[in-house]
MDAnalysis code that builds the backbone (N, CA, C; Angstrom):
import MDAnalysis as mda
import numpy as np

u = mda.Universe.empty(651, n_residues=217, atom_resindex=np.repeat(np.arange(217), 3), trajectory=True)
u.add_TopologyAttr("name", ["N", "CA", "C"] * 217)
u.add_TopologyAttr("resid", np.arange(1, 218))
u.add_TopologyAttr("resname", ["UNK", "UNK", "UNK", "UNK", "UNK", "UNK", "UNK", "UNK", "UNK", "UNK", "UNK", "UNK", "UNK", "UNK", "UNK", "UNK", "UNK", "UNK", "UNK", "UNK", "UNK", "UNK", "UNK", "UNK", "UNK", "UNK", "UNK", "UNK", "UNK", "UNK", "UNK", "UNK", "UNK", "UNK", "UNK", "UNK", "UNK", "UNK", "UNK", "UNK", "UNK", "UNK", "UNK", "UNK", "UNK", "UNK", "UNK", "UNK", "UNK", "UNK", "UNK", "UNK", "UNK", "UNK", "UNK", "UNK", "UNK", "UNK", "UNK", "UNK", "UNK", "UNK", "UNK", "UNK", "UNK", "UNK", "UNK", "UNK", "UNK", "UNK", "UNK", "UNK", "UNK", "UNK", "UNK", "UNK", "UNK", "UNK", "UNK", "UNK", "UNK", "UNK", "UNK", "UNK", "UNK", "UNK", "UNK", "UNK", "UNK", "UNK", "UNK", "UNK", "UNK", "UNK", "UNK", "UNK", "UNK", "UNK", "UNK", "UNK", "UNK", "UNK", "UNK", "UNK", "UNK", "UNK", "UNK", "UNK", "UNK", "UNK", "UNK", "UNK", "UNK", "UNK", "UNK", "UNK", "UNK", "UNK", "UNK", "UNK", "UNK", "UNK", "UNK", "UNK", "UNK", "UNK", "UNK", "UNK", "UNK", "UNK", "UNK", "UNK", "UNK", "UNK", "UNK", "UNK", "UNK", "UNK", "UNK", "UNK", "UNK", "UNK", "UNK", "UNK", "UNK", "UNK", "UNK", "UNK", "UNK", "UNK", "UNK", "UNK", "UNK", "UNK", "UNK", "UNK", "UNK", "UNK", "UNK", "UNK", "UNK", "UNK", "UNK", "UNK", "UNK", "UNK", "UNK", "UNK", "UNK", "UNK", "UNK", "UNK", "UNK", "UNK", "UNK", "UNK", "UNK", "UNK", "UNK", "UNK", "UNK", "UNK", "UNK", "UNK", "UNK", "UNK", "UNK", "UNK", "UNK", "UNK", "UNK", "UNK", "UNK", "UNK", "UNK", "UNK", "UNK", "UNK", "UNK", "UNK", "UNK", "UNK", "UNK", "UNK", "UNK", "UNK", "UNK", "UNK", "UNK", "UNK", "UNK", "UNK", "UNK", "UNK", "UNK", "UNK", "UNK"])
u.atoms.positions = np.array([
    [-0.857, 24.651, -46.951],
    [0.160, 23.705, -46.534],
    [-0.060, 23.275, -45.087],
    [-0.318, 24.295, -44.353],
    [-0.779, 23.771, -43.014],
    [-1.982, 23.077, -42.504],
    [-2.725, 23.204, -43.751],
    [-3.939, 22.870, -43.398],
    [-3.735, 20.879, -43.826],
    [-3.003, 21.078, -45.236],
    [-2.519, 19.529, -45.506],
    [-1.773, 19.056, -44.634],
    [-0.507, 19.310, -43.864],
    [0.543, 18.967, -43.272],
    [0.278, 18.913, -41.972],
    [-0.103, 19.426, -41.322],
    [-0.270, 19.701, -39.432],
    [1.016, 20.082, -39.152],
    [1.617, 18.948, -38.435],
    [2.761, 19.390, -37.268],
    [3.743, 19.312, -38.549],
    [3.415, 18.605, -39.282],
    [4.868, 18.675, -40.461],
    [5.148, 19.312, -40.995],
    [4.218, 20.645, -41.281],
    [4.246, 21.713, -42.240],
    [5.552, 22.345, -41.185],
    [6.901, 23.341, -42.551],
    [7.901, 23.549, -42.015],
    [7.379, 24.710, -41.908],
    [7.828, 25.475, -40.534],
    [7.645, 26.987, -40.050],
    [8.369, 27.698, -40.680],
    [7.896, 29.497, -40.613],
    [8.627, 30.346, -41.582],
    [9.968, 29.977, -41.418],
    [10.759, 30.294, -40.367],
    [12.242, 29.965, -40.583],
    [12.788, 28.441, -41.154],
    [12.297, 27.861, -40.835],
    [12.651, 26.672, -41.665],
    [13.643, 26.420, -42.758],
    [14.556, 25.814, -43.169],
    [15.335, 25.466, -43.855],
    [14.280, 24.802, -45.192],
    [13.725, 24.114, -45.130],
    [12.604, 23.754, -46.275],
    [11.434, 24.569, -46.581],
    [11.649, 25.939, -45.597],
    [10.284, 26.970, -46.005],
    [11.212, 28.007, -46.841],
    [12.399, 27.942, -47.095],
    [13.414, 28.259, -47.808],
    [13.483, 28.122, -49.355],
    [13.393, 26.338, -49.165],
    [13.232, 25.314, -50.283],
    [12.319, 25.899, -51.041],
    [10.816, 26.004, -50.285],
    [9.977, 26.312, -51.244],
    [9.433, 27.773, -51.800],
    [9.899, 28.988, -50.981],
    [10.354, 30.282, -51.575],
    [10.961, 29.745, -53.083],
    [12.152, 29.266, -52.681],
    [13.462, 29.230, -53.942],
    [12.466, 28.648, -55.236],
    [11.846, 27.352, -54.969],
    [10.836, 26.705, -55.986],
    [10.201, 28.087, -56.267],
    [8.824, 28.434, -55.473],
    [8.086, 29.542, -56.238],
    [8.709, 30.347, -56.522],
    [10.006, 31.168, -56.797],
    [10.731, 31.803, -57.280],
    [11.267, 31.486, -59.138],
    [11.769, 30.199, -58.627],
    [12.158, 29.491, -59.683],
    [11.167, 29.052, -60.723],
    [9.864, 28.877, -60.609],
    [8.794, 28.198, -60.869],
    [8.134, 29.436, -61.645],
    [8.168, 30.779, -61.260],
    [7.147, 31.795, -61.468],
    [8.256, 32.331, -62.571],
    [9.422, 32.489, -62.502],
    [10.799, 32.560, -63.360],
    [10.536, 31.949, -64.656],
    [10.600, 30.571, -64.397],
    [10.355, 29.344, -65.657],
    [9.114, 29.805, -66.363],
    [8.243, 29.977, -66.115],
    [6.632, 30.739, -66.515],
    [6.935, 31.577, -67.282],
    [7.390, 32.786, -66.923],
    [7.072, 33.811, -67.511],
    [8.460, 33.808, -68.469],
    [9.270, 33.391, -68.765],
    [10.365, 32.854, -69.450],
    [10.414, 32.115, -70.755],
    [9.618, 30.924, -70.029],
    [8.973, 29.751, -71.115],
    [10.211, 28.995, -71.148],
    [11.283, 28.825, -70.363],
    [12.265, 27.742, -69.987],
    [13.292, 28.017, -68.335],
    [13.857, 27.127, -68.113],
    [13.864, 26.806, -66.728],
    [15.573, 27.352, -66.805],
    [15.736, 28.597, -65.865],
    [17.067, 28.966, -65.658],
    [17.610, 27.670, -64.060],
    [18.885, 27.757, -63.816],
    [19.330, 27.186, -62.969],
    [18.650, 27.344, -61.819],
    [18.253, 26.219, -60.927],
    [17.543, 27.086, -59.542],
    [18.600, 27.805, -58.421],
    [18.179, 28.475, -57.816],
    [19.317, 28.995, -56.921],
    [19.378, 28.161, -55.786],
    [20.379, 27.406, -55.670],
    [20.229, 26.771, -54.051],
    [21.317, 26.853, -53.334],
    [22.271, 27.792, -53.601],
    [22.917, 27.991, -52.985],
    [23.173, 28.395, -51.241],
    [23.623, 27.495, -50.403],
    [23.095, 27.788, -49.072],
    [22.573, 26.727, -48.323],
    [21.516, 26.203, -49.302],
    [20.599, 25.298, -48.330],
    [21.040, 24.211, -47.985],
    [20.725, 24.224, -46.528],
    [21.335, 22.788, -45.718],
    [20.038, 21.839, -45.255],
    [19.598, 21.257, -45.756],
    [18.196, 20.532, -46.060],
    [18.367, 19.133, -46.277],
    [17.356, 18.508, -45.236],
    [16.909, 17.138, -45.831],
    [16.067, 16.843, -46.856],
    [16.857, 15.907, -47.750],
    [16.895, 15.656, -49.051],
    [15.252, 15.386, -49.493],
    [15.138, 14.238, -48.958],
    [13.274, 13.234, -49.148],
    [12.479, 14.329, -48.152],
    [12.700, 14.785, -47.199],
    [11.786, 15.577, -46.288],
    [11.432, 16.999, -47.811],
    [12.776, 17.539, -48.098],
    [12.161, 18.773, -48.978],
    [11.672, 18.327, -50.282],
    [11.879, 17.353, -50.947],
    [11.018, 16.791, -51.970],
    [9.406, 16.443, -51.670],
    [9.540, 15.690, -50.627],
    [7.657, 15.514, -50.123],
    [6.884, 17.077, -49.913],
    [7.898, 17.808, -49.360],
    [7.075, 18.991, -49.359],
    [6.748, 19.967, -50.717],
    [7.480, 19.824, -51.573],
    [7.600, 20.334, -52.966],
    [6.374, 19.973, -53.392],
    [6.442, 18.634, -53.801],
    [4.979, 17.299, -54.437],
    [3.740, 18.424, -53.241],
    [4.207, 18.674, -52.188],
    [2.688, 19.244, -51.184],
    [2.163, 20.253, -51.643],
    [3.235, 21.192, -51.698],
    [3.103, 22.844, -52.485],
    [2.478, 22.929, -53.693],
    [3.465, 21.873, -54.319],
    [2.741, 22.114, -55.579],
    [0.751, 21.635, -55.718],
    [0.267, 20.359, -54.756],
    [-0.816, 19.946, -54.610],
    [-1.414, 21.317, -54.142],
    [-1.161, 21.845, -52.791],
    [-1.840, 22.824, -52.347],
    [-2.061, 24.074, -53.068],
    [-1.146, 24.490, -54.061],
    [-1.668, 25.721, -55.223],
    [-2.580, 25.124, -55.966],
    [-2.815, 23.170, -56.857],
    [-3.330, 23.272, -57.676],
    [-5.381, 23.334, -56.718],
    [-5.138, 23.147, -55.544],
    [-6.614, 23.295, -54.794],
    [-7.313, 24.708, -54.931],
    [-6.098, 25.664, -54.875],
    [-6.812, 26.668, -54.546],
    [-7.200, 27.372, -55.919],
    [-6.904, 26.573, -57.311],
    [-7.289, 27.244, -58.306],
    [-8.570, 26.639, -58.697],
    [-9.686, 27.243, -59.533],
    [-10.584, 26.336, -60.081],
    [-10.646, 25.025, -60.535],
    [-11.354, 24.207, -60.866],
    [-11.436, 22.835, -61.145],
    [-10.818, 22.777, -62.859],
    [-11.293, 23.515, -63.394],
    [-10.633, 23.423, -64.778],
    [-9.266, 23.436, -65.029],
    [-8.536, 24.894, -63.916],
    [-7.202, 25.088, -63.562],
    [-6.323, 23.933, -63.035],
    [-6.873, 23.293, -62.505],
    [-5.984, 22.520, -61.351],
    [-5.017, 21.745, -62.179],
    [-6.146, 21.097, -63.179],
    [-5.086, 20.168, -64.081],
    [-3.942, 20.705, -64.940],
    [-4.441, 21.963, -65.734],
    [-3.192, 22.637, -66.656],
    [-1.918, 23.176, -65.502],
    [-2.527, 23.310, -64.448],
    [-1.569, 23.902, -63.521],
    [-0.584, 22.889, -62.867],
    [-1.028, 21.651, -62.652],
    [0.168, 20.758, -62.259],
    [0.836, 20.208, -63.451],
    [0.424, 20.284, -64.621],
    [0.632, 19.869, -66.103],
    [2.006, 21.142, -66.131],
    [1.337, 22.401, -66.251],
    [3.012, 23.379, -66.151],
    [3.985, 22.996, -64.956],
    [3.202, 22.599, -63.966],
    [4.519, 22.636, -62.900],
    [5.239, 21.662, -62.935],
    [4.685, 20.553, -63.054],
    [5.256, 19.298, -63.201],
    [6.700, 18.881, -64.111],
    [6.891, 19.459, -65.051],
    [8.599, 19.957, -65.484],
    [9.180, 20.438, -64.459],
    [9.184, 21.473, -64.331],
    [9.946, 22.290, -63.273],
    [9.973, 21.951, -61.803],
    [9.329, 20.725, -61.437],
    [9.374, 20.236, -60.121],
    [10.490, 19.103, -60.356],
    [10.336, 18.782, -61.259],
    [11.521, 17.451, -61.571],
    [12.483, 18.054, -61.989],
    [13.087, 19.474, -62.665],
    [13.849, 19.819, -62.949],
    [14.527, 20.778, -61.297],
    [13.515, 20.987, -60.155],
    [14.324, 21.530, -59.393],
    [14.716, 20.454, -58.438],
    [13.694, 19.159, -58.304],
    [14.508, 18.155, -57.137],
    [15.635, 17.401, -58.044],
    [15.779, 17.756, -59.245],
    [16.843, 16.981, -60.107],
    [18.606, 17.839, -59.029],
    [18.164, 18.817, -59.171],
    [19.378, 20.067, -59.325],
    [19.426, 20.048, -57.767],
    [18.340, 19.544, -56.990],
    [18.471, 19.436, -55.345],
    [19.131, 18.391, -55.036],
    [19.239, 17.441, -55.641],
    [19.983, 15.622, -55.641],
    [21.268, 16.072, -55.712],
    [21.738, 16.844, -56.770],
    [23.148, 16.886, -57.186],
    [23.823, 18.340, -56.030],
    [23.089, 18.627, -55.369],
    [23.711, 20.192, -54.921],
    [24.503, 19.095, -54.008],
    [25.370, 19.697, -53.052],
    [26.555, 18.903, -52.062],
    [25.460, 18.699, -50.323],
    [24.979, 19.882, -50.621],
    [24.250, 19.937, -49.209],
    [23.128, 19.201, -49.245],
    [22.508, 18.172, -50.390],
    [21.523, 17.406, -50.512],
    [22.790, 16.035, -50.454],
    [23.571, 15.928, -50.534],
    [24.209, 14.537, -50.953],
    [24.851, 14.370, -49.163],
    [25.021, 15.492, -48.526],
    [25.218, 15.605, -47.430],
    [24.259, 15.324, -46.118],
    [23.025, 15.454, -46.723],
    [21.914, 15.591, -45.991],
    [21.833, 14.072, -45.820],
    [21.510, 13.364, -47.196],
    [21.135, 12.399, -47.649],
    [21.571, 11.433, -47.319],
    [23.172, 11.194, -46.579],
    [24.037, 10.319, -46.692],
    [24.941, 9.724, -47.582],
    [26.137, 9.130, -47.887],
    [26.506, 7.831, -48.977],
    [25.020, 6.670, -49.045],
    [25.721, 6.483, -50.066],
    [24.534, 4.856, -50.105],
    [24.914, 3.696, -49.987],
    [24.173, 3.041, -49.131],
    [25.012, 1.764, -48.796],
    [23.881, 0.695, -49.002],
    [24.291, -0.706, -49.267],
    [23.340, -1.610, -49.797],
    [22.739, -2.214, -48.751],
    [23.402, -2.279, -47.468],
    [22.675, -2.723, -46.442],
    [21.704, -2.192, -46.265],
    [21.867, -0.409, -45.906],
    [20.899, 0.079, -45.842],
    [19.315, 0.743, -46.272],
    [19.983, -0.106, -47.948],
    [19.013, 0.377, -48.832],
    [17.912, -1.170, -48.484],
    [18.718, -2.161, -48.532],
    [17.745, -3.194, -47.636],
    [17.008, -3.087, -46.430],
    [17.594, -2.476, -46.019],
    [16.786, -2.616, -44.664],
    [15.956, -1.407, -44.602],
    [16.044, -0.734, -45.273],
    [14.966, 0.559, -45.324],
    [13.600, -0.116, -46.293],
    [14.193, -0.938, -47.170],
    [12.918, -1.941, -48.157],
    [12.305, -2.870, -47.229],
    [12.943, -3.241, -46.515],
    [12.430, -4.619, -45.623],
    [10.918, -3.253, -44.818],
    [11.737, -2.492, -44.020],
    [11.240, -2.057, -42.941],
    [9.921, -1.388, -43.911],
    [9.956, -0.759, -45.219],
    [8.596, -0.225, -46.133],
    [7.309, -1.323, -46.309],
    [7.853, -2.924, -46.262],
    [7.197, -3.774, -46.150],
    [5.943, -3.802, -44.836],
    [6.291, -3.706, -43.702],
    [5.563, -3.744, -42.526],
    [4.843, -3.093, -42.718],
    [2.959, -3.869, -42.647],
    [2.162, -3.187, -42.421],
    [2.044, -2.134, -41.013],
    [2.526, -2.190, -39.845],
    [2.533, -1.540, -38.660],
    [2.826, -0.249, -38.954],
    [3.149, 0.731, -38.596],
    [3.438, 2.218, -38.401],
    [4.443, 1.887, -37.961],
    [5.816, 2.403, -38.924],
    [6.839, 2.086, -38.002],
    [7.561, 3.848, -37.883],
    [8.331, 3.904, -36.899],
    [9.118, 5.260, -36.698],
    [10.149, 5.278, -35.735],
    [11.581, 5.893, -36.126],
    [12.652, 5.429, -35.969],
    [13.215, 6.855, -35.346],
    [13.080, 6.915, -33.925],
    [12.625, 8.443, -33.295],
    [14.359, 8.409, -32.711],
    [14.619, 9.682, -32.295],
    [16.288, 10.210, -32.039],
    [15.891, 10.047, -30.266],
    [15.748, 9.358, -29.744],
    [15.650, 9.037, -27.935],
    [15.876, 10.359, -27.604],
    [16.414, 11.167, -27.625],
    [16.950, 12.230, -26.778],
    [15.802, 13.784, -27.285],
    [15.588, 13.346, -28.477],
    [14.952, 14.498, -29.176],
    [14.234, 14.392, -29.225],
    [13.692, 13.303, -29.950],
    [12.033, 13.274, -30.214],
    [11.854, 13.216, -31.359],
    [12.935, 13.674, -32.134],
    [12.678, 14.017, -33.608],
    [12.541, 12.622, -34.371],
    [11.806, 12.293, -35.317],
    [11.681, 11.258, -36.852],
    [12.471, 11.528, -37.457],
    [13.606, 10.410, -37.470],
    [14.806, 9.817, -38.255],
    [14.421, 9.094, -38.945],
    [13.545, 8.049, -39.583],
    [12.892, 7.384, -40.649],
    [11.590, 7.046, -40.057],
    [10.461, 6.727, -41.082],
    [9.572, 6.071, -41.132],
    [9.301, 5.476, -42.335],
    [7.734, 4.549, -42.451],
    [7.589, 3.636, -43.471],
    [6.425, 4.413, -44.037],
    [5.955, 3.822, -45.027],
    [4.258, 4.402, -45.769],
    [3.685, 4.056, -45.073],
    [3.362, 3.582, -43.864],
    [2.247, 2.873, -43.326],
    [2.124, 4.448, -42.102],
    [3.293, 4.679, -41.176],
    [2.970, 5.665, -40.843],
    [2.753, 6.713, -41.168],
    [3.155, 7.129, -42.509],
    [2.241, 8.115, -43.299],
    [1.169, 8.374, -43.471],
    [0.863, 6.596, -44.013],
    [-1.086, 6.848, -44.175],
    [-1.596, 6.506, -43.156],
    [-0.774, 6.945, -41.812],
    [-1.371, 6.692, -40.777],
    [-1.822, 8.051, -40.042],
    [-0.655, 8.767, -40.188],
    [-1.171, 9.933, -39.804],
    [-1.562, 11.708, -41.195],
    [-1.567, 10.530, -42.073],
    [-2.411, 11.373, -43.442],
    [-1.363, 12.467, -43.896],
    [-0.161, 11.727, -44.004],
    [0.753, 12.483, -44.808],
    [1.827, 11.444, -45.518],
    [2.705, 12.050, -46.182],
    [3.803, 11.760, -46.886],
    [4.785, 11.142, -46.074],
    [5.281, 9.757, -46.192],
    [6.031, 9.511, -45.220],
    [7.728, 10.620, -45.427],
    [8.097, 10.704, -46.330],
    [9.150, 11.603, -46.529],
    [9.241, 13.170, -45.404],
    [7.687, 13.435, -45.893],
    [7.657, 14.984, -44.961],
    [7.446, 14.945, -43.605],
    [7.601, 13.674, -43.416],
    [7.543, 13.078, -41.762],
    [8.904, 13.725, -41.196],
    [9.985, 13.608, -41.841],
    [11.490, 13.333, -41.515],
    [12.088, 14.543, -41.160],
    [12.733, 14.201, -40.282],
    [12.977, 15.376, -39.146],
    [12.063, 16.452, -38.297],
    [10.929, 15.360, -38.228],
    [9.755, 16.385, -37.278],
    [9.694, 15.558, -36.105],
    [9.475, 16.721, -35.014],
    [9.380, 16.115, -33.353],
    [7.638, 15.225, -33.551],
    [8.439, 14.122, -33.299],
    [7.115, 12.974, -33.345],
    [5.998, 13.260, -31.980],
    [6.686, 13.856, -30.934],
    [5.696, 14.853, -30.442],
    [4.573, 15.394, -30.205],
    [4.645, 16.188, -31.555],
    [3.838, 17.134, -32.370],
    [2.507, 16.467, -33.068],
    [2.618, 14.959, -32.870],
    [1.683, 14.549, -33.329],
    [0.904, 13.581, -32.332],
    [1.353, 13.693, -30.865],
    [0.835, 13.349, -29.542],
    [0.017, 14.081, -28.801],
    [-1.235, 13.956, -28.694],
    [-2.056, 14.638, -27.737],
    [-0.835, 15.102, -26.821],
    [-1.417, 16.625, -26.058],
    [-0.595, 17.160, -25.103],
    [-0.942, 16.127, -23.598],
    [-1.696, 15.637, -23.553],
    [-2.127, 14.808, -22.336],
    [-1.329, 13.320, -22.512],
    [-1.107, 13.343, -23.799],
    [-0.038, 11.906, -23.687],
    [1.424, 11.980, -23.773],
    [1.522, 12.911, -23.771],
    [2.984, 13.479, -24.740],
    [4.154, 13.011, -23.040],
    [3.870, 12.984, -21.728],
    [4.765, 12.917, -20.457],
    [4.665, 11.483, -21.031],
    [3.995, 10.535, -21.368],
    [3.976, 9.249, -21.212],
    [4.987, 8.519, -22.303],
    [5.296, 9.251, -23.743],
    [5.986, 8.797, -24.583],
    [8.006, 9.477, -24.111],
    [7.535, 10.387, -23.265],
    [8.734, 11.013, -22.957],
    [9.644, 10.090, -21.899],
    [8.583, 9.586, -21.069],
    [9.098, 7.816, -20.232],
    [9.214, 7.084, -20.605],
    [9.074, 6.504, -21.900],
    [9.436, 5.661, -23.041],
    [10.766, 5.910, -23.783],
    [11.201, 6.725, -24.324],
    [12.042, 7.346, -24.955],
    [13.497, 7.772, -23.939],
    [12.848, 7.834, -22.627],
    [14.194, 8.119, -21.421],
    [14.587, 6.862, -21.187],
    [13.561, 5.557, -21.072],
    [13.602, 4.188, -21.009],
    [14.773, 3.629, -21.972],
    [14.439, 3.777, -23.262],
    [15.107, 3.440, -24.533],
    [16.420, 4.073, -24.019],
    [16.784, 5.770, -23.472],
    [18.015, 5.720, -23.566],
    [18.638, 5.335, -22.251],
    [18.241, 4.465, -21.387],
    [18.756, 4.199, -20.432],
    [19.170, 2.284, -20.976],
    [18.894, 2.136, -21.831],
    [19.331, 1.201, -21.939],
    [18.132, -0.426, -21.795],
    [16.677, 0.074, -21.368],
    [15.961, -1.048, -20.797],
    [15.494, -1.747, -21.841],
    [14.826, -2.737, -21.593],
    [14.376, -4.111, -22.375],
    [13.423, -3.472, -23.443],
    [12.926, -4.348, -24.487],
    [11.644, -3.342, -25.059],
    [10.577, -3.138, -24.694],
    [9.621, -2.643, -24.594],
    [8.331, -2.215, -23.848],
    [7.215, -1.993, -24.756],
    [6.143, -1.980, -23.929],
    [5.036, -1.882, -24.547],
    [4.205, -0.703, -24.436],
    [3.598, -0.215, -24.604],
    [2.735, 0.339, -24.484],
    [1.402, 0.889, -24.692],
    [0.435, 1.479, -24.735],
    [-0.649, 2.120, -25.073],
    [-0.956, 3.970, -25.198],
    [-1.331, 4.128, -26.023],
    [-1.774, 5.840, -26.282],
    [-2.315, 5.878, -27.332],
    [-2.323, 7.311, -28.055],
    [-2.881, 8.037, -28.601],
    [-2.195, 8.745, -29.486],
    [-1.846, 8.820, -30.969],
    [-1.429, 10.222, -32.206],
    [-2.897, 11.235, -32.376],
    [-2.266, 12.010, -32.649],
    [-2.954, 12.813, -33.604],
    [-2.679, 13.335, -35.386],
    [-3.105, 12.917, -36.204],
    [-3.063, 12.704, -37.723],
    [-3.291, 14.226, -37.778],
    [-2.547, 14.363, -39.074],
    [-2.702, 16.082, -40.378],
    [-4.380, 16.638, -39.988],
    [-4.650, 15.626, -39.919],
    [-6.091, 16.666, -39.272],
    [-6.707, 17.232, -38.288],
    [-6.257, 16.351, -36.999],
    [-6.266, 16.195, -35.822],
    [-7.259, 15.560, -35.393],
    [-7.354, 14.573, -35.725],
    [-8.178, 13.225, -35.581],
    [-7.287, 12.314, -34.523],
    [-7.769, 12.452, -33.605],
    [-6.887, 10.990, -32.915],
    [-7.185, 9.495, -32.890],
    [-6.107, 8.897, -32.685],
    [-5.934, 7.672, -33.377],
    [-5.432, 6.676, -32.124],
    [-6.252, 5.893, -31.462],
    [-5.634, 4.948, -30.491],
    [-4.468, 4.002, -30.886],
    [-3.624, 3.687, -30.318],
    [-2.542, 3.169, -30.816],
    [-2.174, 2.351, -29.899],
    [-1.434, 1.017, -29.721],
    [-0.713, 0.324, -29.084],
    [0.646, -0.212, -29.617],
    [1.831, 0.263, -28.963],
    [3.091, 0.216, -28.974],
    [4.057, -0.297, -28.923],
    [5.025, -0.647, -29.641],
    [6.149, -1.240, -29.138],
    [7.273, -0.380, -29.484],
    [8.329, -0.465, -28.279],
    [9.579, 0.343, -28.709],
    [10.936, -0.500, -28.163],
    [11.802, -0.221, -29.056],
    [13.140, -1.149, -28.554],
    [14.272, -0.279, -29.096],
    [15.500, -0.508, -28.765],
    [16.503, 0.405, -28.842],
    [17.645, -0.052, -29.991],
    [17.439, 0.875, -30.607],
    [19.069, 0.420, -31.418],
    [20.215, 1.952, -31.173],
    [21.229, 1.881, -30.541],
    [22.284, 2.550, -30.916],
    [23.020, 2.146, -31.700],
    [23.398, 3.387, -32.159],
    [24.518, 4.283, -33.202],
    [25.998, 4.801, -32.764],
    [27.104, 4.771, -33.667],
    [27.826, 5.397, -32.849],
    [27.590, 7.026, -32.279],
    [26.710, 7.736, -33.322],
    [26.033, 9.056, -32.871],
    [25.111, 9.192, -32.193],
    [24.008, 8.278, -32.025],
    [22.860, 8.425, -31.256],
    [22.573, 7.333, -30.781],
    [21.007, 7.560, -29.997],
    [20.696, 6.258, -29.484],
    [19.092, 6.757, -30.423],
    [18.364, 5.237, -31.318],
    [17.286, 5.499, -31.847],
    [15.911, 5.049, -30.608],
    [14.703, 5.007, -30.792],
    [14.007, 4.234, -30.382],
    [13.122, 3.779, -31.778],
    [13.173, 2.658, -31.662],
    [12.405, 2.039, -32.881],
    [10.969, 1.759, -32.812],
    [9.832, 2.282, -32.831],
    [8.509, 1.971, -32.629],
    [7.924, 1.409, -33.679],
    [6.897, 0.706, -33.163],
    [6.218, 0.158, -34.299],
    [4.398, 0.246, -33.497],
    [3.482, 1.258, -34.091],
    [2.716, 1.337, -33.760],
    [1.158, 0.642, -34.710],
    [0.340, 0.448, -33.929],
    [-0.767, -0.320, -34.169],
    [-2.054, 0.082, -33.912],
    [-3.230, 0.728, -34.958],
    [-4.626, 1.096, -34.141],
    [-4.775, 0.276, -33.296],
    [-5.531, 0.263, -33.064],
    [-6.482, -0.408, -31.783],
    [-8.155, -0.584, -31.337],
])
């Protein structure tokens, strides 16, 4: 998982390294059973699309480490029981909580924004953390845009660039014009990736975002 994920892979304590205990629990259960008892999720306070992308990961990363013949019967068994545990993760309260209400504006404007070829990422100014992104920054930095969500965008900045996005992001919450800029990510592999920038501000009544939209170079 770490080796697929980089900075996104969730650490032992983790709330989604939780998630996926409960799955291989549930999963190794269903197996040796030959049908799928309730999963236990009682507890978990988890983002919804972030712990589903990582599920789809887990499950990829067991079928690697089995032989070539294995791989296929092995996502063939799991593949029930992955839809039967993000089914039962949708409906728990602490996924509908995570997740938000649904609103039609926002289901537009999350479609509009999947459209843009650019890398887009919709960072918490104060934190650092990824509040949305699109597929483009996924296959930008060689992951799942889902398992992006709620990771310090950070984590995927050279340490030599990382003061420069932090003057960007203090910018955004001070209120200034949008800006430009130039740097550097580092992708699931640690490949770096030249980039040129734009960031502009939208507040919330809870936060202030910075909205980037990044570009190789």
């Amino acid at each position: 998982m770490a080796e697929r994920l980089g900075p996104a892979a969730p650490g032992p304590g983790a709330a989604e390294s939780e998630v996926l205990r409960r799955f291989r629990s549930f999963a190794t259960s269903a197996l040796r059973r030959g049908e799928p008892a309730a999963p236990a999720l009682d507890g978990l306070r988890v983002h919804e699309r972030r712990a589903e992308a990582l599920l789809g990961a887990w499950v990829e990363a067991a079928a690697e480490l089995t032989r070539d013949a294995d791989a296929s019967a092995l996502r063939q068994a799991l593949d029930p029981l992955l839809r039967h545990f993000r089914s039962a993760l949708r409906q728990t309260s602490a996924g509908r909580r995570a997740r938000g209400a649904p609103r039609a504006k926002r289901r537009a404007v999350t479609a509009a924004i999947d459209r843009v070829a650019d890398s887009f990422f919709a960072l918490d100014a104060e934190t650092g953390q990824i509040v949305d992104a699109n597929p483009a920054a996924g296959s930008l930095l060689g992951i799942a845009r889902d398992a992006l969500l709620g990771v310090d965008a950070l984590s995927f900045v050279p340490e030599s660039r990382r003061d420069g996005w932090w003057i960007e992001l203090d910018a955004v919450s001070e209120g200034a014009e949008p800006r430009c800029f130039r740097s550097r990510l580092r992708d699931a592999g640690g490949h770096e990736i030249a980039v040129e920038c734009s960031v502009t501000r939208f507040a919330t009544r809870e936060r202030t975002l910075a909205l980037v939209l990044a570009r190789p170079r």
